[in-house]
C-alpha positions as CSV (number, residue, x, y, z in Angstrom):
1,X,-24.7,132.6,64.9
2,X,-24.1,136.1,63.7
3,X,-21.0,137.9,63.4
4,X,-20.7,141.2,64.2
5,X,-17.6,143.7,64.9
6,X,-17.5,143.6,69.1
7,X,-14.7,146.1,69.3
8,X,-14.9,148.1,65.8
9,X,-11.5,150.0,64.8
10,X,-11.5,153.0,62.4
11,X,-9.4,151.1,59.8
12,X,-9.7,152.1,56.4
13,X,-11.0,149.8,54.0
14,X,-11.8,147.8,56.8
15,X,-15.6,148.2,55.5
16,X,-15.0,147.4,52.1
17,X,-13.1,143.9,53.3
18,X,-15.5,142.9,55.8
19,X,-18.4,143.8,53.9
20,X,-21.7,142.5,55.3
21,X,-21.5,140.3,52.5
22,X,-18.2,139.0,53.4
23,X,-19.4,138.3,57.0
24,X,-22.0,136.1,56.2
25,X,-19.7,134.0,54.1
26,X,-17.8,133.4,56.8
27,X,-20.4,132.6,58.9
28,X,-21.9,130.5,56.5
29,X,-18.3,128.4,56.5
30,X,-18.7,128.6,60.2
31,X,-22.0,126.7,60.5
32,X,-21.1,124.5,57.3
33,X,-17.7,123.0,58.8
34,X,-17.4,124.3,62.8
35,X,-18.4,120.6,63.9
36,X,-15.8,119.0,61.4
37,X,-13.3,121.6,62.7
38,X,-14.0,120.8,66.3
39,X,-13.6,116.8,65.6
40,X,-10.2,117.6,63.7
41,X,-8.9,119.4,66.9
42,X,-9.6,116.6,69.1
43,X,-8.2,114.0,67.2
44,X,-5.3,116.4,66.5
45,X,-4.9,116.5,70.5
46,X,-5.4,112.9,70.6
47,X,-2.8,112.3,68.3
48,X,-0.2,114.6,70.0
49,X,-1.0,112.6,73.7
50,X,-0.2,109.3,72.0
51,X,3.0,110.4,70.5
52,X,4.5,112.2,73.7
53,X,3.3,108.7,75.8
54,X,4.9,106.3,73.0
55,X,7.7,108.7,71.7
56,X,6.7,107.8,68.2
57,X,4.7,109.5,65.3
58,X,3.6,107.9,62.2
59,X,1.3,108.3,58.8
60,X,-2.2,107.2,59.7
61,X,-2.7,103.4,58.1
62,X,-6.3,105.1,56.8
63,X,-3.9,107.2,54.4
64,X,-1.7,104.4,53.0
65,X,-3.7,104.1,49.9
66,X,-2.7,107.8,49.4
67,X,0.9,107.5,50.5
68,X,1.5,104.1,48.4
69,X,-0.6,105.2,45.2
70,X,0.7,105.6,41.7
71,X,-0.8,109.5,41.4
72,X,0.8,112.6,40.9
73,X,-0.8,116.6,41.2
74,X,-1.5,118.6,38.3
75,X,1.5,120.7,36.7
76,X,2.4,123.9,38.6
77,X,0.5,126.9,36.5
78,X,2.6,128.5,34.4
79,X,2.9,131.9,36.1
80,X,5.0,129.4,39.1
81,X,6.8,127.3,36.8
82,X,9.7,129.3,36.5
83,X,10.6,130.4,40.8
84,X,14.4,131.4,40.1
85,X,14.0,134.8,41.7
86,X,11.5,135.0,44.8
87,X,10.8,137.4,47.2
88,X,8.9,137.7,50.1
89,X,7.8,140.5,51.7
90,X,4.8,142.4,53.8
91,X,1.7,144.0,51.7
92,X,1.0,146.7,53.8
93,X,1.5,149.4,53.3
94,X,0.7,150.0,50.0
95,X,4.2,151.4,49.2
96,X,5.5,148.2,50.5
97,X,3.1,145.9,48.0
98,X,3.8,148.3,44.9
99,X,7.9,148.0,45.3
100,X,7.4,144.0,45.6
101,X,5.3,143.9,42.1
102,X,7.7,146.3,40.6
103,X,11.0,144.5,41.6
104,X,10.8,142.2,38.8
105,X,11.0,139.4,41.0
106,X,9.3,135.9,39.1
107,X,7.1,135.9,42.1
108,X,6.0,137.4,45.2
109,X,4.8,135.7,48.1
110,X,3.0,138.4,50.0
111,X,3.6,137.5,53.6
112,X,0.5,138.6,56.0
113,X,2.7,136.8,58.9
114,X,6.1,137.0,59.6
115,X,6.7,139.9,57.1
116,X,4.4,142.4,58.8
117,X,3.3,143.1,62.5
118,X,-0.2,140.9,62.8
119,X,-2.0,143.7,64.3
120,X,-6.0,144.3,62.8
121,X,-5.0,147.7,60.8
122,X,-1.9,145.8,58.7
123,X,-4.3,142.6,58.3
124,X,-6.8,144.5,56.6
125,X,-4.6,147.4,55.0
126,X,-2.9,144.1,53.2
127,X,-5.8,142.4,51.9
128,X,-7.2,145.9,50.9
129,X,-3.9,146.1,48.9
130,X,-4.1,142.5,47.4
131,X,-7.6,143.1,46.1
132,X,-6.3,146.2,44.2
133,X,-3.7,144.9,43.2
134,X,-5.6,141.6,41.6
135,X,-8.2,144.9,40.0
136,X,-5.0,146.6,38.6
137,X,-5.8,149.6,40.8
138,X,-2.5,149.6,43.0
139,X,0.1,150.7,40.5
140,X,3.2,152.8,40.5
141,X,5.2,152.9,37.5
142,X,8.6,154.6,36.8
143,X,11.1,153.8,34.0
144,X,12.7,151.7,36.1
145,X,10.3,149.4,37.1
146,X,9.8,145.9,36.4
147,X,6.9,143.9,37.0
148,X,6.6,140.8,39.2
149,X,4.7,138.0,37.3
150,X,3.0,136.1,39.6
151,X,2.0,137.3,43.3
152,X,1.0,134.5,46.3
153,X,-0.1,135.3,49.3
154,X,0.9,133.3,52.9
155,X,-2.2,134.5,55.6
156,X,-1.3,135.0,59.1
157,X,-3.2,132.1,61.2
158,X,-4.6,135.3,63.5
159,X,-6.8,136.3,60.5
């Protein structure tokens, strides 16, 4: 399999995100795990069959072990440990991404879903803006700014 633009769009940046580089990652992910994904889907449809016929739903009894287990996850890194003020909001454009990380809020959730139209140009306009802004290359200051201290990001599914 190779990926290749079908229906390029004169998006800026758009060559920088999906750098040749970048493409064959994802194909590489694609031939790596596309049979996995495929099985996942069935048994997802499987799953969704047998609980409209029984009107039930229930935890596997493969994941009990899990569900019963005396475990717990790794503390929350310290940038999301304190979430007392959090804000969500589009990262495109750029304007939109720079008021977010000034607003002072403890974290940002940049939303590449319900926050911003899904069309190609904002997809890639937003990760454009996330990358810069992880390189410390999207910045506007003023006196009154305040800087955001921890920035997440929620993908649309599109992408």
């Amino acid at each position: 399999m190779t990926i290749t633009h079908n229906s390029p769009q004169n998006v800026a940046a758009a060559g920088e995100i999906l750098s040749d580089e970048a493409l064959a990652f994802v194909e590489a992910l694609h031939e790596k795990f596309n049979d996995r994904r495929e099985e996942l889907l069935g048994k997802r449809e499987t799953a969704r069959e047998q609980a409209a016929s029984t009107g039930t739903l229930d935890f596997p009894e493969e994941t009990r072990e899990v569900r019963e287990g005396d475990w717990q996850v790794a503390p929350a890194p310290k940038a999301l440990q304190d979430r007392r003020v959090e804000m969500t909001g589009p990262a495109s454009p750029a304007k939109m991404a720079i008021n977010a990380l000034n607003s002072g809020a403890k974290v940002w959730l940049a939303d590449l879903e319900d926050a911003a139209s899904p069309s190609w140009a904002n997809q890639i306009d937003a990760i454009a803006n996330l990358r810069d802004a992880a390189r410390g290359t999207l910045a506007f200051t003023s006196p009154e700014a305040r800087s955001t201290s921890c920035a997440r990001t929620r993908r649309s599914p599109w992408l």
